[in-house]
C-alpha positions, 0 to 999 in steps of 0.5 A: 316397869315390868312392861317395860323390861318385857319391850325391852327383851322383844327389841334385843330379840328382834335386833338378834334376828336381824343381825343373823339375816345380816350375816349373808347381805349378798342375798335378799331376807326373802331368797335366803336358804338356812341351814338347819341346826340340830338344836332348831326346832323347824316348823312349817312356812306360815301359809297365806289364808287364802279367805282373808282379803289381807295379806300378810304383811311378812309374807315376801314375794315368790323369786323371778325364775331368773333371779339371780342366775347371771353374774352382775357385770357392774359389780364384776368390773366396779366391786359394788353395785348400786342396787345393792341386795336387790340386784336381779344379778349375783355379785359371786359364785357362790351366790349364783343360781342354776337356770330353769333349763339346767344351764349356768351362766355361761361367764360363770366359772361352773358355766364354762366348766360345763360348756368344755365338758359338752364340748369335748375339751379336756379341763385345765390341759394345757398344750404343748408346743411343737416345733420342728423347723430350725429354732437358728442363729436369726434370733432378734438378728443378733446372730449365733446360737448361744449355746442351744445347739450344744446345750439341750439338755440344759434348755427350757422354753418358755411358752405364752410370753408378750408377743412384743418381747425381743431376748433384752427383755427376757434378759431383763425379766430375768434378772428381775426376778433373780433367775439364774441363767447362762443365756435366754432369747425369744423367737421374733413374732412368737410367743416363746423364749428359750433359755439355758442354765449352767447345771442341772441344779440351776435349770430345776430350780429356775424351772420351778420359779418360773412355772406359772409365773405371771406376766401381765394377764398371761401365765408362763408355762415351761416346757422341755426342749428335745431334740430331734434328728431328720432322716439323712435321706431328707436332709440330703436333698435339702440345700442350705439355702433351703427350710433345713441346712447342713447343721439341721440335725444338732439344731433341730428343737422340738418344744415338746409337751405331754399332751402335744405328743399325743395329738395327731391331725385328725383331733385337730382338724376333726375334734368331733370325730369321736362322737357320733352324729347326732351328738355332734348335732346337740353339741353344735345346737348347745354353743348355738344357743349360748352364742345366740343368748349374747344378742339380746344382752348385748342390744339391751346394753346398746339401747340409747336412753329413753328409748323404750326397750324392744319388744323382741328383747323383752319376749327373749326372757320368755325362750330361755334368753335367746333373741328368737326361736332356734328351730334346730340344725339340718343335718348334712346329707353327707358326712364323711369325705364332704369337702370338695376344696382341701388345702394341705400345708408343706412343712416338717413332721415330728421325726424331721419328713417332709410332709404335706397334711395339716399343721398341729397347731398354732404358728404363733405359739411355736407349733410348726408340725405338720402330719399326714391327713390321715383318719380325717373323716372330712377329707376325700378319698381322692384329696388324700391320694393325691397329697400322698403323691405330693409328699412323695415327690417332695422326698427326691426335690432339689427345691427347699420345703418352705421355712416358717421361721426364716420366710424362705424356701420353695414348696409351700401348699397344696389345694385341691379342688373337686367337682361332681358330676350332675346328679351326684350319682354316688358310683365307685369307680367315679370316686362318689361321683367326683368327675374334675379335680384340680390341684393348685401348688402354691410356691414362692420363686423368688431366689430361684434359678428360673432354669431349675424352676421349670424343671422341677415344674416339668417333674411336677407334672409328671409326677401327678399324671403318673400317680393319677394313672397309676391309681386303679381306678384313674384319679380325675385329673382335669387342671394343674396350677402354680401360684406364686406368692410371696407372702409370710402367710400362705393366704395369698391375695386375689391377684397372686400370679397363677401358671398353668401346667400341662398335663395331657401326655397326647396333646402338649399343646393342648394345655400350654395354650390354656391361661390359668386364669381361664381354668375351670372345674364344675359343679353342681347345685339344684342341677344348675352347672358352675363354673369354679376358677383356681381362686373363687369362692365356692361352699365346700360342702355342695350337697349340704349348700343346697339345703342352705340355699333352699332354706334362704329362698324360703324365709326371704319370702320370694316372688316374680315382683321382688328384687333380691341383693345376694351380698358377697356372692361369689361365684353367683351360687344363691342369687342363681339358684334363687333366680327363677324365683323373683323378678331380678337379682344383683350380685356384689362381690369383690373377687374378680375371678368369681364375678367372671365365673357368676357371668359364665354360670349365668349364660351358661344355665340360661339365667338372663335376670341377675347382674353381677358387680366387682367390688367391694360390699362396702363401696357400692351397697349404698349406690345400689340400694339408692338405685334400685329402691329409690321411689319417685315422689310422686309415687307414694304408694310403698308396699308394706311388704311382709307377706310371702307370695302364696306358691303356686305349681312348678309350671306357672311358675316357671313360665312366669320366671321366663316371661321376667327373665325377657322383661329385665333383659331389656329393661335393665343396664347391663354397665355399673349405672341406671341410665333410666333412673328409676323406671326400671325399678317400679316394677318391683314391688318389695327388695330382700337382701341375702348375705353371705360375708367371710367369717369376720362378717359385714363392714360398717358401711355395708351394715349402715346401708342396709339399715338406712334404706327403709324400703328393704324389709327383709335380710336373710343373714347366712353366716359361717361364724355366728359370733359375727353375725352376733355382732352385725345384728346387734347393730341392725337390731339396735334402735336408734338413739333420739340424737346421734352421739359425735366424737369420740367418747370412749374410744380409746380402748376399742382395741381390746373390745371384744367384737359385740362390744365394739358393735355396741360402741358403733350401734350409738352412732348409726344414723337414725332409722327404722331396726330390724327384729331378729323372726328365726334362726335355724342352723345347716351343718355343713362342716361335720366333725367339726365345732362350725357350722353355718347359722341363718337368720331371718330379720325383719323391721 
C-alpha cells in the first residue's frame, strides 16, 4: 500500500509538470523560456557526461539558429497548422524570434517598424492631401457645387474612400452609419469625398464617428478643407475656359494636413537628402537584401512536387536567406546634379501660382500641388534655370495651365534633355561639362485657336532664348520641341506628334527646316558618341552607366566567339559598348525612334557587328533565339559554355574585334530574316542575353523564350526595379514540373496577387526546361538621394 500511494504521488507530480509545460503549446518543451519565480530554487541544466556513450534520454536537441524566426504563413491565413508545436515558423508575434544578423522577419510587425526606422519614414504619420486645383461643380456630372463654395468652414474631406464610390454611395454609407450631414459628394477617379454639416456641433460630432472608420480593408481619415486664394495677378491671365476660372477664388480648396503643410519637394523627390552618402548606400543595401530574401521563398513555394529542391535554395539558409552573394553597391562617381533628362510638372502651387517643378504627392489621393525645384540636390544647375524661365513665362500667357481634375487646358510639362561633352571635363563656364540641352514642352491643342497657338509658340521661343542669353555664362540651347498630347496622363505615347521650334535668331530658316523628329543632342559613354531623339530612352546618370555597363560585360563572360541579345536596348548604349568585345550583337527594342538612333550611334562610332530590330521583346525574342541559336543536327557538338575567355591586351583585342567586325558585315542580313538559315550562326560558339526591362520588368513570353532555349547559358538581368526582377527570377529559376498544370485552376483571384505570387502561379506552367541559378548580385547607384537604385544580377543554368 505504502508503494503504492508513493507511485500514485509521482504520477500527480508529473501530471502537474506537464500541465505548467502546457500552459504555452505554441513553443516546444525544449525551446521554452521560464521565468523565474522568487520561491524557485534554480539549479544548473544537467550537463551531457561526455564519457558516457549513452545519451540522456531528456536531454532535447540544440534549436535551428532559424527556428522560429519567421511567421508560419499557413497559420497566418488558415489560424492553424498542421505541424502544430513543431512547426520551424512562429504562429504569433509574441512567439517570433530575432534572426542571427539582428534582423526581424520583414512581414513581422517589429520587422517592418524596423525597416521604416533605417528608412527614414516617420512611424504611424499619415499624410495629408493637398489640392489646389478647382474642387468644381463637375462632380460625378451632377452639376453645382452644393454648398462648398460657401460653406467651408463647415466642410470635412474624407480620405482613403473606394476609388469606385460615386457621391449615391457616400450618400449611403452615410445615412448607414447614422451620420448627420447637410450634403457630401466624391471626387470621380479619386479617393476622396467632401461633406459639409449644418453647424459646428454636428461637423465634430460626425468628424469623431467618422475618424478611423472602417471601409472594407481601408481605414477613413478626416481631414480640413481650407480654403485658399490665387493671386489676382495669376487669375487675371487665366481664361474660364482654362485650369482656373473667374470663381477660382471662392472655389479654390486645399485638403490640408499637419504634416502635408510641411512637405516640400525636395523630401518628396530627395527623401535621402538629409543623410549622407555613405549611409544612403547602407540603407539602399539593407531594402536590397530584404527585397533579394523573397527570391528563395518564393522559388521554394513554386517548387512543383516531386522535384527535388534546388541546391542554390537550400545554400540560401546558409547566407542570411539571400538567393546568392550581394557583393555590395557602387557608388556613383557623382552625386549632386547627375540627372541629364528632368521632367518638370505645370500646375498650381500651395498659394494658388503657376508653378513649373514637382508635384507633392499622389494624384489619386487628391494631391495636385506642385512646388518649385528648389534644393533638390539631383537636378542640374541648368534643368533649374531653365524651369525658372518656364514659369516665368507662364505668369503673363494667355493659354490656360492644365486642369487635372477637368482634362483641359494647354501648358502641361516641361522635359529637359542634357548631353555632355566627350571626356566630361568638369569646367564652370560649361556647366560641369554640359555642352546640348534640349527642352521638350508638352502641350494639349486640342480647343485652341490655331492662331493663338502659334503665337504663343513664337513667345515661347523667345522667351527661352532670352532667358539662356541673358544668363552669364550662355545656357546651352541646342533644340526646342513641342509635343502634343492629348492624354489624361502626362505619359504620352511614342508616336505623340512632336513640332520643332526655331530658336537661332541669325538664321530662322535654319531651324524651321529641321523635322523634330530628326533633332538630336549627344552624349557620351566609354567615349562612344550617342545620338538622343526627344523621345529615346537614355540612362539618366551617364558617368554612373558606365560603371553598369562595364559591370555587365564583365559578368557576361564575353568573347569574339559569343553572340550577345541586348534586350530592350534603347538607343543601343550596352550592346555598343559592349561590341568590341564578342562576335555580334542583336539589339530588341520597341521605340522606333531609339532603334533610329542605335542605327546612327552604330555608323556614327564605326561599329558594323550589331543588328537593331523594332518591336516588341515579346513578339521576336522566341524567332531570334530559334534563328541564331538553332544547331543543324548533324552538328552535334554544343559548347558547354561556362568558362570566361582569359582577357587578353587591349591591342589583340581590338584587331580581333575589327577583323569580326568584317567577318559579320558580310555574313550576316541586314533585313529582319536569315536568308542563310544557320550557317552564319556556327561560327559562335556560346550566346549570352543582357536585359534592361522598364520597372515592370520582362513579359511572359519574353521570360518562356528565354528559358526554353537551352543554348543560352548565361542571362545578365540589369533591373531598375528589383522587385520585378524578383519576380521574372522566380520563374527562370523555378524548376519545371515533371507535368505541365493546364487550365485554369486558381486563377480567379490573380488580380490581387502581389507580383512574386502571380510569378509563382505562372512558374507551374512554363514548359519544361533546364532553370537558371541565381551566381551574384551587385548593386549600381545611379539615383542618389533617392531609395532606387539599379540591381544586376548573374544567372546561370
Amino acid at each position: 500500500m505504502a508503494a503504492s500511494a508513493k507511485l500514485t504521488e509521482v504520477l500527480q507530480t508529473l501530471s502537474a509538470q506537464d500541465s505548467t509545460i502546457e500552459s504555452n503549446p505554441t513553443v516546444p518543451q525544449h525551446a521554452q523560456i521560464h521565468e523565474l519565480n522568487d520561491d524557485v530554487v534554480t539549479t544548473e541544466k544537467r550537463k551531457r557526461d561526455d564519457g558516457d556513450g549513452n545519451a540522456d534520454a531528456d536531454e532535447k536537441p540544440s534549436l535551428h539558429p532559424m527556428w522560429k524566426t519567421s511567421l508560419c504563413s499557413y497559420f497566418r491565413k488558415h489560424a492553424s497548422c498542421s505541424h502544430g508545436d513543431t512547426c520551424r515558423y512562429a504562429h504569433s508575434e509574441e512567439e517570433l524570434r530575432q534572426r542571427p544578423d539582428n534582423t526581424w522577419d520583414p512581414t513581422s510587425e517589429r520587422g517592418k517598424k524596423a525597416l521604416k526606422t533605417v528608412t527614414g519614414e516617420k512611424i504611424a504619420v499619415k499624410d495629408g492631401v493637398m489640392m489646389t486645383e478647382l474642387v468644381g461643380d463637375d462632380v460625378d456630372g451632377e452639376g453645382g457645387d452644393d454648398g462648398f463654395a460657401t460653406n467651408q468652414a463647415l466642410s470635412k474631406c474624407l480620405v482613403h474612400l473606394p476609388m469606385k464610390w460615386s457621391s449615391e454611395n457616400l450618400r449611403n454609407f452615410l445615412n448607414e452609419q447614422g451620420i448627420p450631414f447637410k450634403h457630401a459628394k466624391t471626387k470621380k477617379g479619386m479617393a476622396i469625398g467632401f461633406i459639409t454639416f449644418e453647424d459646428e456641433e454636428q461637423l465634430k460630432s460626425s468628424s469623431e464617428a467618422l475618424q478611423g472608420k472602417q471601409i472594407g480593408n481601408k481605414t477613413l481619415e478626416v481631414a480640413d478643407v481650407n480654403p485658399r486664394s490665387f493671386e489676382k495677378k495669376s487669375n487675371s491671365n487665366v481664361p474660364s475656359s482654362g485650369t482656373l476660372g473667374d470663381d477660382t477664388n471662392d472655389d479654390n480648396l486645399v485638403v490640408d494636413g499637419s504634416e502635408s503643410k510641411k512637405r516640400s519637394s525636395r523630401e518628396v523627390v530627395t527623401p535621402l537628402a538629409h543623410l549622407s552618402y555613405a549611409d544612403q548606400l547602407e540603407q539602399k543595401k539593407y531594402s536590397l537584401m530584404q527585397l533579394l530574401k523573397k527570391l528563395p521563398r518564393n522559388a521554394r513555394k513554386a517548387c512543383p512536387n516531386g522535384v527535388p529542391v534546388p541546391e542554390w535554395i537550400l545554400k540560401s539558409r546558409e547566407i542570411g536567406g539571400l538567393p546568392c552573394n550581394l557583393e555590395g553597391i557602387i557608388e556613383s562617381p557623382i552625386v549632386n546634379g547627375y540627372r541629364n533628362k528632368c521632367e518638370f510638372s505645370i500646375g498650381y502651387s500651395m498659394e494658388g501660382k503657376a508653378t513649373v517643378g514637382f508635384s507633392l504627392g499622389n494624384f489619386r489621393e487628391g494631391v495636385t500641388a506642385v512646388e518649385e525645384p528648389v534644393d533638390c540636390p539631383n537636378i542640374s544647375t541648368i534643368a533649374c534655370k531653365y524651369a525658372a524661365i518656364f514659369q516665368e513665362f507662364l505668369q503673363h500667357t494667355d493659354l490656360p495651365v492644365w486642369n487635372r481634375f477637368k482634362n483641359c487646358g494647354f501648358w502641361r510639362q516641361l522635359t529637359v534633355r542634357e548631353g555632355r561633352s566627350n571626356g566630361n571635363v568638369v569646367d564652370g563656364e560649361t556647366f560641369d561639362g554640359i555642352a546640348e540641352v534640349m527642352l521638350i514642352v508638352q502641350v494639349s491643342t486640342a480647343s485652341f485657336d490655331d492662331a493663338q497657338v502659334d503665337a504663343e509658340f513664337k513667345r515661347l521661343a523667345q522667351a527661352f532664348v532670352t532667358g539662356a542669353t541673358s544668363h552669364c555664362p550662355t545656357l546651352p540651347l541646342t533644340a526646342l520641341i513641342v509635343q502634343d498630347h492629348q492624354g489624361i496622363s502626362n505619359v504620352a505615347p511614342s508616336d505623340a506628334p512632336l513640332h520643332s521650334l526655331p530658336i537661332a535668331a541669325g538664321d530662322p530658316e535654319r531651324d524651321v527646316n529641321i523635322s523634330a523628329a530628326d533633332v538630336r543632342i549627344h552624349d557620351y559613354i566609354s567615349s562612344l558618341r550617342f545620338s538622343i531623339s526627344p523621345t529615346s530612352f537614355f540612362q539618366v546618370n551617364t558617368l554612373a552607366a558606365e560603371k553598369l555597363y562595364s559591370l555587365a560585360g564583365d559578368w557576361a563572360c564575353l568573347g569574339p566567339d559569343t553572340l550577345l541579345f541586348d534586350v530592350c536596348c534603347g538607343t543601343g548604349a550596352i550592346g555598343l559598348t559592349l561590341a568590341h568585345r564578342v562576335g555580334m550583337v542583336i539589339g530588341i527594342e520597341m521605340n522606333a525612334a531609339a532603334v533610329s538612333d542605335a542605327h546612327k550611334n552604330a555608323e556614327n562610332n564605326g561599329i558594323k557587328n550589331c543588328r537593331f530590330i523594332c518591336s516588341k521583346a515579346e513578339q521576336v525574342m522566341g524567332s531570334l533565339l530559334k534563328e541564331y541559336l538553332e544547331v543543324p543536327k548533324e552538328q552535334d557538338d554544343v559548347p558547354e559554355n561556362n568558362a570566361c575567355p582569359e582577357p587578353e591586351n587591349g591591342e589583340s583585342a581590338s584587331h580581333r574585334s575589327e577583323n569580326n567586325n568584317s567577318e559579320i558585315e558580310n555574313d550576316v542580313p541586314k533585313g529582319s530574316t536569315s536568308e542563310n538559315g544557320n550557317t552564319s550562326m556556327k561560327q559562335f560558339k556560346n550566346a549570352v542575353a543582357i536585359v534592361d526591362p522598364p520597372r515592370a520588368g520582362l513579359h511572359p513570353t519574353v521570360l518562356k523564350a528565354l528559358r526554353t532555349h537551352t543554348l543560352l547559358r548565361r542571362l545578365v538581368y540589369i533591373s531598375c526595379n528589383p522587385e520585378s526582377l524578383v519576380a521574372n527570377a522566380i520563374e527562370l529559376c523555378t524548376p519545371s514540373p515533371t507535368e505541365i498544370e493546364r487550365g485554369n485552376k486558381d486563377n480567379r483571384g490573380w488580380r490581387r496577387m502581389s507580383s512574386a505570387g502571380l510569378a509563382r502561379h505562372r512558374a507551374k506552367s512554363m514548359p519544361i526546361s533546364e532553370a537558371f541559378k541565381p551566381v551574384k548580385a551587385m548593386a549600381v547607384d545611379l539615383f542618389p538621394h533617392t531609395p532606387h537604385c539599379e540591381l544586376v544580377m548573374l544567372l546561370e543554368r
